[in-house]
C-alpha positions as CSV (number, residue, x, y, z in Angstrom):
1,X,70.5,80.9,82.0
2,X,70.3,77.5,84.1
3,X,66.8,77.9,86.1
4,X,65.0,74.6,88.1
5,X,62.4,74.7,85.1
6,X,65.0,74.2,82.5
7,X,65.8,70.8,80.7
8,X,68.8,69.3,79.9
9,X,70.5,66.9,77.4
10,X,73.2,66.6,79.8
11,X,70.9,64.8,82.2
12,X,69.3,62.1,79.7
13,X,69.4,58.7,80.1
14,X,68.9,58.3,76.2
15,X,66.3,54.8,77.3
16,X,64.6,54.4,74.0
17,X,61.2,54.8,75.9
18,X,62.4,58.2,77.6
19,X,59.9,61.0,76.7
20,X,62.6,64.1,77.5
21,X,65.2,65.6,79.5
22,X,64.2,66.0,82.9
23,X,63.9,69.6,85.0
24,X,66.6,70.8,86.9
25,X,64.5,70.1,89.8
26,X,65.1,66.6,89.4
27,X,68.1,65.7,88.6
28,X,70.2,68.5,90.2
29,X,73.2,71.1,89.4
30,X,76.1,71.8,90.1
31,X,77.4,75.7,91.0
32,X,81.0,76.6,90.7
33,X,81.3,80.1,92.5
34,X,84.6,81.9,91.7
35,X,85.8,84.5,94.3
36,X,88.3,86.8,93.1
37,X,89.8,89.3,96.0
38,X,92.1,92.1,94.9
39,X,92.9,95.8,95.9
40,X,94.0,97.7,93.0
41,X,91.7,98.3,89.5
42,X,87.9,99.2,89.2
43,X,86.3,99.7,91.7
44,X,88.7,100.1,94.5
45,X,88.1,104.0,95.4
46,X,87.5,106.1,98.3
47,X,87.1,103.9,101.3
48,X,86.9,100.5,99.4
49,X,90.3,98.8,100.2
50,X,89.3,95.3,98.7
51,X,87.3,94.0,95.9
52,X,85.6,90.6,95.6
53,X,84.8,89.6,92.2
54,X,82.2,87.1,91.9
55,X,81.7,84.4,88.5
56,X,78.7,82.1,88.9
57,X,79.1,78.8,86.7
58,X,76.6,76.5,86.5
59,X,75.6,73.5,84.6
60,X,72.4,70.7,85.1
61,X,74.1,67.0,86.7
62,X,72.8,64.5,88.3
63,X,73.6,65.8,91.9
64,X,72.4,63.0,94.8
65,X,72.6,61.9,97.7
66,X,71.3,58.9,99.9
67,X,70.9,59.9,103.7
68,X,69.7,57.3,106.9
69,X,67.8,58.6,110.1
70,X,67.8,56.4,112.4
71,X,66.0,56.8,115.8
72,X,64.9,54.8,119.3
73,X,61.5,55.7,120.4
74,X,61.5,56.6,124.0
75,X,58.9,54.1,124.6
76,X,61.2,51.1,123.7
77,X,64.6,51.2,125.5
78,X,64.2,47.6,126.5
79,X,64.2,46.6,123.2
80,X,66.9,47.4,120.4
81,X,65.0,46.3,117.4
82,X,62.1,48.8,118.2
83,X,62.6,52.0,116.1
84,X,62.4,53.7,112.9
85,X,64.7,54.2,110.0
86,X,63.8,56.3,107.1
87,X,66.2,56.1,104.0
88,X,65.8,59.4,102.0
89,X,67.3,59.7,98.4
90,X,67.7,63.3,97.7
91,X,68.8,65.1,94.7
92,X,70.2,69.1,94.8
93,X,72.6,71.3,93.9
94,X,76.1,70.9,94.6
95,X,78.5,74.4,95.2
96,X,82.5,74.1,94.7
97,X,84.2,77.6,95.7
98,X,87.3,78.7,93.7
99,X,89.3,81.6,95.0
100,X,92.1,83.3,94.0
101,X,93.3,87.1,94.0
102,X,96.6,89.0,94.7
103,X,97.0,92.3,96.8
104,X,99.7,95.1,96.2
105,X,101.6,97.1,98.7
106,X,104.2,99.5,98.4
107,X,106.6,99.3,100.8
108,X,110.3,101.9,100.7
109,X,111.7,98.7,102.4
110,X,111.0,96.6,99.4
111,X,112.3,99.1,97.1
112,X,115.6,99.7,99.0
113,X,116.1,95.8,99.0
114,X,115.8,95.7,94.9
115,X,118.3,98.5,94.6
116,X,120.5,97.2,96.7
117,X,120.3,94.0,94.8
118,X,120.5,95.3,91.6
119,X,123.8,97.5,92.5
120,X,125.2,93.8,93.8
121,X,124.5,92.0,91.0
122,X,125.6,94.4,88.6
123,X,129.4,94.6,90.4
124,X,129.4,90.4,90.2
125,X,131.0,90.6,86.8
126,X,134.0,93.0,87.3
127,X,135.1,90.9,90.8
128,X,134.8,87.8,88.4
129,X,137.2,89.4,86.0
130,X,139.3,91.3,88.5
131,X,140.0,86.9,90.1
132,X,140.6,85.7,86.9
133,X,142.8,88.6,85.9
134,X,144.7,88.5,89.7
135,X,145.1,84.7,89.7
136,X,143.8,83.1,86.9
137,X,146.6,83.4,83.9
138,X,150.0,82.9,85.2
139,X,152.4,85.0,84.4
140,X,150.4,88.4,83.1
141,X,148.6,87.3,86.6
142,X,151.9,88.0,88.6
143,X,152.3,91.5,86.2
144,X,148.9,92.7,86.9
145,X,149.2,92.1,90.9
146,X,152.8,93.7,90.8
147,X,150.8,96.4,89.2
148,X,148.1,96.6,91.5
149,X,150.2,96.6,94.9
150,X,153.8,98.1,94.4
151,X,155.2,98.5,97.4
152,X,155.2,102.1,99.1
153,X,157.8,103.0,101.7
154,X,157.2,106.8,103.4
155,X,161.0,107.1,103.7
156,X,161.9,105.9,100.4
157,X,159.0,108.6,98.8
158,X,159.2,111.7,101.1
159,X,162.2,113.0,99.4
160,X,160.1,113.3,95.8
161,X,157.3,114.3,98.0
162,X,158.8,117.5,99.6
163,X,160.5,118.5,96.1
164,X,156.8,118.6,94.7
165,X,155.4,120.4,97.0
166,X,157.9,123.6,97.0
């Protein structure tokens, strides 16, 4: 537990005349806040519809910053030099956000798409074989498409036809 009391190896200068580790207070930390959004798992119920999980990391550092002011006083327009500047060294704490998550949805459209896909890529193979078997190896080629697409004449078959049907 990091608290502005506590004191820190991290922050020592290691000077041989340095007495200890100086308070949070002083020298500053730095908070890394994790958000984590997601709508499925604990905690989702009822009327929740997204969850925010929240991880708090935070470590002592020397966390600064120098700032200027500068102002004219109202008094002294006619003169630019006439003003005040205040320098201000200031330490704090410093916050970094990480966020991250993933939401799930079912959608029938989604579904349809992946069977559809699935029925494609599953009939890929026998069209490949069916080319290489059509066009691909010469001679048993010209055997299989001979095969495949004899020629049918009505005149030529309605004689058999009629026989087989009496």
């Amino acid at each position: 537990d990091l608290t502005l009391d506590t004191r820190s190896d991290l922050t020592k200068s290691n000077l041989p005349d340095e007495t200890g580790a100086p308070h949070v207070r002083i020298s500053g930390a730095k908070v890394r806040l994790g958000l984590r959004y997601h709508n499925w798992g604990p905690g989702v119920e009822g009327n929740v519809n997204t969850v925010c999980e929240i991880t708090v990391h935070a470590r002592p550092a020397w966390v600064s910053r120098i700032v200027n002011d500068h102002t004219i006083l109202p008094d002294s327009l006619e003169s630019e030099s006439a003003g005040r500047h205040r320098s201000r060294y200031m330490h704090g704490v410093e916050f970094t956000f990480k966020r991250d998550g993933a939401f799930y949805f079912f959608t029938p459209y989604t579904l349809v798409t992946g069977i559809v896909n699935a029925v494609v890529l599953v009939s890929l193979p026998v069209q490949a074989i069916r080319l290489v078997a059509l066009y691909g190896i010469g001679v048993v080629s010209t055997i299989y498409s001979s095969v495949l697409r004899q020629r049918f004449s009505i005149f030529h078959q309605f004689h058999g036809m009629t026989a087989r049907m009496m």
